[in-house]
C-alpha positions as CSV (number, residue, x, y, z in Angstrom):
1,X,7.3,-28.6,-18.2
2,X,5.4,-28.3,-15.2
3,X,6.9,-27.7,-11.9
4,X,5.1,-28.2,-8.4
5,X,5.7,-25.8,-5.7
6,X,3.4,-23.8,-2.9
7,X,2.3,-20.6,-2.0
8,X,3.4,-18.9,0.6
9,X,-0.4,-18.0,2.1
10,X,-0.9,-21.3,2.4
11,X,0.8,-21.1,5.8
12,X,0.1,-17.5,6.3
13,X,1.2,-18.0,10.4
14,X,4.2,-19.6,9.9
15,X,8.0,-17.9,9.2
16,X,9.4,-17.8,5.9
17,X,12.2,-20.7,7.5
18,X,9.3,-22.7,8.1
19,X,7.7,-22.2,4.8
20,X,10.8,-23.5,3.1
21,X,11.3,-26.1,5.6
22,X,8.0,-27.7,4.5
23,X,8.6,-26.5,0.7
24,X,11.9,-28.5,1.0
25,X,10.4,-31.4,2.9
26,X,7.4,-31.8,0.4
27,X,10.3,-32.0,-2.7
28,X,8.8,-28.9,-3.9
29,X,10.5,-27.0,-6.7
30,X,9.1,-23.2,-6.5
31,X,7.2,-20.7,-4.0
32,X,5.1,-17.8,-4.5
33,X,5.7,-15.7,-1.4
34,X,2.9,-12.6,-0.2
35,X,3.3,-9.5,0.3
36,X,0.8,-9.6,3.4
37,X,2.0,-12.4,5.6
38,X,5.4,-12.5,4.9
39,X,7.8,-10.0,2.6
40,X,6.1,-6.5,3.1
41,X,6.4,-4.0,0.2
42,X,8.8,-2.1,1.0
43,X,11.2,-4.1,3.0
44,X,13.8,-4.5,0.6
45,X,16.2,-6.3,3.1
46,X,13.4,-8.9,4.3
47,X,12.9,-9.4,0.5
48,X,16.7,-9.6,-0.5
49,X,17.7,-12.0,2.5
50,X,14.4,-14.2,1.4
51,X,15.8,-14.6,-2.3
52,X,18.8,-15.8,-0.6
53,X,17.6,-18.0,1.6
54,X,15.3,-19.2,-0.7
55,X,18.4,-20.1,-3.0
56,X,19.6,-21.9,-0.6
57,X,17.0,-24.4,0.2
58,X,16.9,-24.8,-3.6
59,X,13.4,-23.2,-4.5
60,X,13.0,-21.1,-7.3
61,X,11.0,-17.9,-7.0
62,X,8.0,-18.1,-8.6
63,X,6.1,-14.6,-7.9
64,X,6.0,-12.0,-5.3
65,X,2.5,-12.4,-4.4
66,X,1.3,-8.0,-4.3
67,X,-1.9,-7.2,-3.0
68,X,-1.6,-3.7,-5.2
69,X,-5.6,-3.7,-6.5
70,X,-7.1,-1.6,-9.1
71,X,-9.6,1.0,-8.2
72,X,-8.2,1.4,-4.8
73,X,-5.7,4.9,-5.5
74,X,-2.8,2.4,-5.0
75,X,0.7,3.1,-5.4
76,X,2.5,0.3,-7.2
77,X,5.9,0.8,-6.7
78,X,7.0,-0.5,-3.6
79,X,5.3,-4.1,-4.9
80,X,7.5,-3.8,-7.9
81,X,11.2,-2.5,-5.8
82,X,10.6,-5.2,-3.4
83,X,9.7,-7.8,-6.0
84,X,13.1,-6.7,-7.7
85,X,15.0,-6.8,-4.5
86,X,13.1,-10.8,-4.0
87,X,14.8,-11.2,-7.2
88,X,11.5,-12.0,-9.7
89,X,10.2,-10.4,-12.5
90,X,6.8,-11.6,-11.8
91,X,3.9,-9.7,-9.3
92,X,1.0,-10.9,-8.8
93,X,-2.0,-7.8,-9.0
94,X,-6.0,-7.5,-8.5
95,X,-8.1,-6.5,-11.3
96,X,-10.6,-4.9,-8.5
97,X,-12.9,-5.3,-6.3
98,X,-16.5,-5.8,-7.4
99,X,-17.6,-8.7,-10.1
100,X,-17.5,-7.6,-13.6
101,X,-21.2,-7.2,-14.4
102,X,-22.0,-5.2,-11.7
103,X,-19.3,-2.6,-13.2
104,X,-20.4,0.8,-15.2
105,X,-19.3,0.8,-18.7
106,X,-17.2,3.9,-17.0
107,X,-15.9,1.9,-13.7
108,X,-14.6,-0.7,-16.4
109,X,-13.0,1.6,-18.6
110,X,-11.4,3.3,-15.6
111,X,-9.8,0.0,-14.2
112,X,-8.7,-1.0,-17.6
113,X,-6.9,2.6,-17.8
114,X,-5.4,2.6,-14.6
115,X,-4.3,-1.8,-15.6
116,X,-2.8,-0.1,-18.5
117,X,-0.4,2.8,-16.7
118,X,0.6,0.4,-13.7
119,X,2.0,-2.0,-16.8
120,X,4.0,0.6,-18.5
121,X,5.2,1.7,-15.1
122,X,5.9,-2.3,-14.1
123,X,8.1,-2.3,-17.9
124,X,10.3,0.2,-16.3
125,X,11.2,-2.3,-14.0
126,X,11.6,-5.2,-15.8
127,X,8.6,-6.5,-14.5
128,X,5.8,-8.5,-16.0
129,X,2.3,-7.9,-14.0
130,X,-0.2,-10.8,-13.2
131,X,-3.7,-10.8,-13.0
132,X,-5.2,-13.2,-10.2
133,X,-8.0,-14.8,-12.0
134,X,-10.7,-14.6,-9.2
135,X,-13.9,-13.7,-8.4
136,X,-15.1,-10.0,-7.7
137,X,-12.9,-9.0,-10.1
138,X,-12.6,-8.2,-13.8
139,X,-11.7,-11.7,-14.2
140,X,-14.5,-13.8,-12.9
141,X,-15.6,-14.5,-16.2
142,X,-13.9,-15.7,-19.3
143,X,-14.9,-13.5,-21.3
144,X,-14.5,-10.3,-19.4
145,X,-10.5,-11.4,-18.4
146,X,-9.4,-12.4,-22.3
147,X,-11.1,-8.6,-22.6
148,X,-8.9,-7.3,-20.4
149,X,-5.8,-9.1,-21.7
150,X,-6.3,-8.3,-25.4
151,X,-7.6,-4.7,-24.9
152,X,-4.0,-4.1,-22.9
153,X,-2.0,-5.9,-25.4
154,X,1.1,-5.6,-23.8
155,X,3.6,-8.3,-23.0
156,X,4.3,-7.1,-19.7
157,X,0.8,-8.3,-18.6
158,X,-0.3,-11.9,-18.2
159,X,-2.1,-13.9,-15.9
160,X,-2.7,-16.8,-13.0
161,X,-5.3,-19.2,-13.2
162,X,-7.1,-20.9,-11.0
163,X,-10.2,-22.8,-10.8
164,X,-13.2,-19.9,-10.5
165,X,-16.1,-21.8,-8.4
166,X,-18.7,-19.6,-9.7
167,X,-17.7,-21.3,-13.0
168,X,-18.6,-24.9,-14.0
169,X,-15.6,-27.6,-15.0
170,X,-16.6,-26.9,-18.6
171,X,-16.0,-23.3,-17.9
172,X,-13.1,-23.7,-16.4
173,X,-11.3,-25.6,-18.8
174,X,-12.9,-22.9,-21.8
175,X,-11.6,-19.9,-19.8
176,X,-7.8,-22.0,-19.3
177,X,-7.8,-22.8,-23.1
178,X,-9.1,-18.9,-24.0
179,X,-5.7,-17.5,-21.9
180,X,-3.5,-19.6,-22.7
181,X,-1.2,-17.3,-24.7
182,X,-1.0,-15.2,-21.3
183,X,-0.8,-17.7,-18.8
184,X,1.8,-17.5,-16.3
185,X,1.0,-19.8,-13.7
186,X,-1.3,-21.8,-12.0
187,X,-2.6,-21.8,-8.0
188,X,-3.2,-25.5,-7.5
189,X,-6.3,-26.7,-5.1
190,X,-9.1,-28.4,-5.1
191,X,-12.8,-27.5,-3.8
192,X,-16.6,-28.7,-4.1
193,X,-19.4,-27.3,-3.0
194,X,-18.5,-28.0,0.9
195,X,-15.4,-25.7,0.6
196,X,-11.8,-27.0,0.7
197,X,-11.1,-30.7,-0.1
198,X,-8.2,-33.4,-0.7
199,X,-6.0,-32.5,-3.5
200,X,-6.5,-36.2,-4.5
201,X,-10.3,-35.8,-5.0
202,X,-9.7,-33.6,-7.5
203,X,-7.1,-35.2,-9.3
204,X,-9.3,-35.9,-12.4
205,X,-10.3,-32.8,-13.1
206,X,-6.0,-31.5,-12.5
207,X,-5.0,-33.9,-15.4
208,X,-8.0,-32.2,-17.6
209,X,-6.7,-28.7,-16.8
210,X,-3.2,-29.9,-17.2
211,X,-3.7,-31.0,-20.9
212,X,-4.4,-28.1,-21.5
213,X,-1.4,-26.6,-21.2
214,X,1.6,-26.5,-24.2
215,X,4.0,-29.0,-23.2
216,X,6.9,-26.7,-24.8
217,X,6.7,-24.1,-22.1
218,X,7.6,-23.7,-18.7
219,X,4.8,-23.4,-15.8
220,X,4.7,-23.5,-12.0
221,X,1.7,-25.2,-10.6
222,X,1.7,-24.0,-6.7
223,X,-0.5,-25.6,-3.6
224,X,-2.5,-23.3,-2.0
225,X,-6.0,-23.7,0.0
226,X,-5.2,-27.1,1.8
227,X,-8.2,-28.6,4.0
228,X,-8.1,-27.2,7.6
229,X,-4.5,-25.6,6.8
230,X,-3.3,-29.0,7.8
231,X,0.7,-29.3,7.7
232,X,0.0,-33.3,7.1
233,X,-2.7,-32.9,5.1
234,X,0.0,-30.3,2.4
235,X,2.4,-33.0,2.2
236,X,0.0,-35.6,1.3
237,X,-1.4,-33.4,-1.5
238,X,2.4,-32.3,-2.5
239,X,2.9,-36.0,-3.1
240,X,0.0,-36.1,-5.5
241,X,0.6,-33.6,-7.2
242,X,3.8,-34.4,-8.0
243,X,3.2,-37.8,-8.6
244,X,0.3,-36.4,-11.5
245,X,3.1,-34.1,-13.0
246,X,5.6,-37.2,-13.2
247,X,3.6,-39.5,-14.7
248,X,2.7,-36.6,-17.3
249,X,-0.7,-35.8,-18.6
């Protein structure tokens, strides 16, 4: 099962009422909400009046949405008491902050072991960590994020996927099919050489990474990245989106 939903940054300027007004008006079923633009760590009231809210316009809570990176002498564990507080068990992490090739054997083995403490720390609360799967990170290659996952080994770590545009379509679809037994959930856009573009114009290369995924288990696959941060241009991609995920792929 596949539900639709948004994330938060997507409307990085607007309140968290609006966000769920246009969540709710869009028929959305989930949200991803950031740490940055609009439940700080650390504000555990912001974060426990948002769950509420949030319950009431009938969204579930997909993530809290951390911007805790690795490599950066970050503490953790205000991301994880305010994602508690929010009321999920899912935060959304950095694997760094320089592409994975450029990295010393040393740098990598350092981020790996600092991944590997902020886990067992995130267990303590319940909490399973995410990797975003992005660029300038240890996961802008396949091969070097299914590293990452298998060295930690731990069920408290997973991972997001999106599509990488370093990566070709082929790639994509290779790296989606490599994680698959850590996937999460899914950031939902589409993009071609010119930048951001229609939802719709992507739609054939959506049902490919869709297939992908086992039909037994539960996934969120959230908006973000809509052309000119257009309000009317969101609902119009909501719509095909969940359209897609209706029709099944």
């Amino acid at each position: 099962m596949i539900l639709p939903g948004i994330v938060s940054v997507t409307f990085k300027t607007k309140s968290i009422k609006e966000v769920l007004e246009i969540a709710k008006q869009a028929g959305l079923a989930a949200i991803e909400w950031s740490e940055n633009h609009h439940i700080a760590k650390g504000d555990i009231e912001c974060a426990k009046a948002t769950a509420l809210l949030t319950k009431e316009y009938g969204l579930e809570i997909a993530g809290y949405g951390s911007y805790y990176r690795l490599g950066e002498n970050m503490d953790i564990i205000p991301s994880l008491e305010t994602a508690k507080a929010l009321g999920t068990n899912n935060v959304r992490i950095w694997a760094g902050s320089k592409p994975s090739s450029a990295l010393s054997r040393e740098e990598r083995e350092s981020l790996i072991a600092e991944l590997v403490d902020a886990v067992n720390i995130a267990r303590r609360y319940d909490i399973v960590l995410n990797l975003e799967w992005h660029k300038n990170t240890l996961t802008d290659e396949n091969e070097s994020g299914l590293d990452v996952l298998k060295r930690v080994n731990n069920e408290s770590l997973r991972t997001l996927w999106q599509p990488t545009q370093a990566l070709t379509f082929e790639e994509r679809k290779t790296g989606l099919k490599q994680i698959l037994p850590y996937l999460s959930y899914l950031h939902v856009y589409y993009w071609d050489e010119s930048g951001r573009r229609p939802f719709e114009e992507g739609i054939d290369m959506w049902k490919s990474y869709f297939s992908i995924l086992d039909s037994d288990k539960k996934y969120y696959a959230l908006l973000e990245f809509v052309l000119n941060d257009s309000e009317e241009q969101f609902y119009k991609d909501a719509a095909i989106l969940k359209d897609l995920l209706q029709k099944g792929v």
